[in-house]
Structures are given as C-alpha cells and as structure tokens.
C-alpha positions in Angstrom: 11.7 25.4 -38.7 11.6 26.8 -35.3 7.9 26.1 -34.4 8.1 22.2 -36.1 10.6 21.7 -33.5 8.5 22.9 -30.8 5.3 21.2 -32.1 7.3 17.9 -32.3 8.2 18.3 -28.4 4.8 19.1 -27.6 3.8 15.9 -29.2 6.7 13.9 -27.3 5.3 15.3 -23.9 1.9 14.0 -25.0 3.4 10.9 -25.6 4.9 10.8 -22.9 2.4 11.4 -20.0 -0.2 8.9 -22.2 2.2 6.3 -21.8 2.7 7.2 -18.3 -1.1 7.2 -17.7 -1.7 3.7 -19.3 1.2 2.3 -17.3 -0.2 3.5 -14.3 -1.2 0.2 -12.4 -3.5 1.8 -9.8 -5.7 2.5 -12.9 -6.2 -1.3 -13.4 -6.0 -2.1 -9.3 -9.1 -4.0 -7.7 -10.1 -3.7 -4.1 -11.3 -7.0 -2.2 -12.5 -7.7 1.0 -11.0 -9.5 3.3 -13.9 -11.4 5.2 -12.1 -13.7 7.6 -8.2 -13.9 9.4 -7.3 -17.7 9.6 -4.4 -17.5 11.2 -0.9 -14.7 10.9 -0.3 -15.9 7.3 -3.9 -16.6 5.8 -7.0 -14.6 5.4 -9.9 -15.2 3.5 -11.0 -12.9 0.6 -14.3 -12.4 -0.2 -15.4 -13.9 -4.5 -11.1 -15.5 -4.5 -10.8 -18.0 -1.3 -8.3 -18.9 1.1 -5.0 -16.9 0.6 -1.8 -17.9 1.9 0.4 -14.5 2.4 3.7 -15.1 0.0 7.0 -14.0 2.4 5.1 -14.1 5.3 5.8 -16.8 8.3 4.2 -17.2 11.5 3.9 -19.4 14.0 0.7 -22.2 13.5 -2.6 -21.8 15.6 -4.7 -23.5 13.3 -3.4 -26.4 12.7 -5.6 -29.6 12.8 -2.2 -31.8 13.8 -0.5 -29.3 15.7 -0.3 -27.3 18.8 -0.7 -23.4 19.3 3.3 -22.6 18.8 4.5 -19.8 20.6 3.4 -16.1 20.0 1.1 -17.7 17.3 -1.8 -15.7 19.3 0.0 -12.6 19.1 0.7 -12.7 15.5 -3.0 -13.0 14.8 -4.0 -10.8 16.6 -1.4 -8.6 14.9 -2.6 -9.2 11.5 -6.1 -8.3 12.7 -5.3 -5.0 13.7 -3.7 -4.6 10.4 -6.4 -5.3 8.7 -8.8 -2.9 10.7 -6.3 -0.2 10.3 -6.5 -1.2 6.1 -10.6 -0.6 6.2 -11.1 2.6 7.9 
C-alpha cells in the first residue's frame, strides 16, 4: 500500500511539471523585428505593419496636420534607444 501511494505522487509531480511545461508561454513566444520607429508610440515590425503601442502616449511629431508638440523629439529619441538596448 505504501509504494501505490508513492508511485501515485510520482505520477502527480509528472503531471504537474508537464502541465507547467505546456503552459509555459515563452515556449510558444515569437521574436520580430522592429525595422522602423515612427514616432514615441509607433514602430514598424518587420512581416505585421504599423503598430500603435497600447498604454503608451506621447506627444505627435509625425503628424501630417499637426505641429512637433513639445518633448515629442525627446520621446523618440527615447524609444529608439530602447529599442537598441532590446537588440544587443
């Protein structure tokens, strides 16, 4: 009776890390390149487009109507030297 038990929690820690293993999202994660910075809250991703950043709000340098708003610069230049830091 003893060794059942132990078999059967053997068998649950199997379980266990499988499940934890199949869960694991960086199994499933793709990496893209980002070819181009529009602006502080855009980028352009190589094979997907234009992408807008979700949560993220900076001031307009690129707009066809509008002017350069303040620190606009400065955030793009910001989210460039993210970006390098992201590749090396």
């Amino acid at each position: 009776m003893g060794q059942k038990k132990i078999k059967l929690e053997i068998w649950r820690v199997y379980l266990a890390l499988a499940v934890i293993l199949l869960l694991n999202t960086s199994l499933f994660a793709e990496t893209y390149l980002c070819t181009r910075v529009v602006d502080g809250d855009t980028i352009v991703v190589k094979e997907v487009g234009k992408v807008r950043l979700i949560g993220v709000d900076t001031p307009e340098t690129k707009h066809p109507r509008k002017p350069v708003e303040y620190f606009g610069k400065e955030a793009e230049s910001f989210h460039q030297e993210n970006g390098r830091r992201q590749e090396s």
